[in-house]
C-alpha positions in Angstrom: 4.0 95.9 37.3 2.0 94.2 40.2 3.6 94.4 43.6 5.1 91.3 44.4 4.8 90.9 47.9 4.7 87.5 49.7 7.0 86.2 47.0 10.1 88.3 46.5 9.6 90.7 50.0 7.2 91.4 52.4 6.3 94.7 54.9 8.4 95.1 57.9 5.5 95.1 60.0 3.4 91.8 58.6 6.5 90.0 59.0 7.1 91.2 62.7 3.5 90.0 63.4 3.6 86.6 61.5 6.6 86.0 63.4 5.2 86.6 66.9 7.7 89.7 68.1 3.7 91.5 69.0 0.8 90.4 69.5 -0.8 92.9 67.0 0.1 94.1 63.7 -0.7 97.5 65.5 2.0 96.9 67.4 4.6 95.9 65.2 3.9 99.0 63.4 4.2 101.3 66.1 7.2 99.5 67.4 9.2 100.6 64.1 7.8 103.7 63.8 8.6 104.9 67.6 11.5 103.4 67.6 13.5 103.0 64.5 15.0 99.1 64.2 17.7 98.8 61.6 17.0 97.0 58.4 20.4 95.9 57.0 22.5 98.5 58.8 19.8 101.4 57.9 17.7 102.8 60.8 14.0 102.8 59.1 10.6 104.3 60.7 8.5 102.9 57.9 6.1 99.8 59.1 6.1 99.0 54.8 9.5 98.8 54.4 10.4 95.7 52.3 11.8 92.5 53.8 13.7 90.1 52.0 15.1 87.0 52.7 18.7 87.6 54.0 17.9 90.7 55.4 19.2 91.6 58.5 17.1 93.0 61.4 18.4 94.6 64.4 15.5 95.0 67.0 14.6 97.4 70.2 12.9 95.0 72.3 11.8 94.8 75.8 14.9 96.7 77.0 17.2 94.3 75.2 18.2 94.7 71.3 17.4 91.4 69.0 19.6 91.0 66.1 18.2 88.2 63.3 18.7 87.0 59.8 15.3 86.3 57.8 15.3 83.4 56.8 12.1 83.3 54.9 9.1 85.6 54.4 5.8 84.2 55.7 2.7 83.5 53.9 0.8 83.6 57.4 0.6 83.9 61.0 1.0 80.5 62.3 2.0 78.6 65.8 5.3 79.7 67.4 7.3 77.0 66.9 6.7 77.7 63.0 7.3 81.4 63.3 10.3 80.7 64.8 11.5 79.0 61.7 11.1 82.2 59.8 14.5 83.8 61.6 17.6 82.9 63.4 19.1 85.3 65.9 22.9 85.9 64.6 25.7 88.0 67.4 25.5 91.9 67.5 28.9 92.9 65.8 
């Protein structure tokens, strides 16, 4: 069976990029591979981990840790105001 991505989950790091956390893929990448952001609970290193709707992210970033809900997966990298719509930022428990 043909990967599904785009419609039922996408790679950690093309989401980070499409919703603006870096400025390059590159980045996003490296960013989960030096620095291990959880994905539902579960540190992960891998930049192709899968993303789902629902999932939760919590995120190392800029000396401050980002905890968000996707809301949807993107099908590209677009203006900030409509990467923004692809997550909400939810309380660290």
């Amino acid at each position: 069976m043909a990967d599904t991505e785009d419609r039922d989950w996408q790679r950690l790091d093309k989401w980070l990029w499409c919703a603006r956390f870096m400025k390059a893929r590159s980045d996003c990448a490296k960013l989960i591979a030096e620095h291990g952001p959880r994905l539902n609970g579960q540190p992960t290193e891998k930049p192709h981990a899968k993303l789902r709707v629902g999932d939760v992210l919590t995120l190392p970033l800029r000396g401050d840790v980002l905890v968000i809900e996707v809301l949807s997966l993107a099908s590209r990298r677009g203006p900030a105001p409509e990467a923004r719509q692809l997550y909400r930022e939810v309380e660290a428990t």
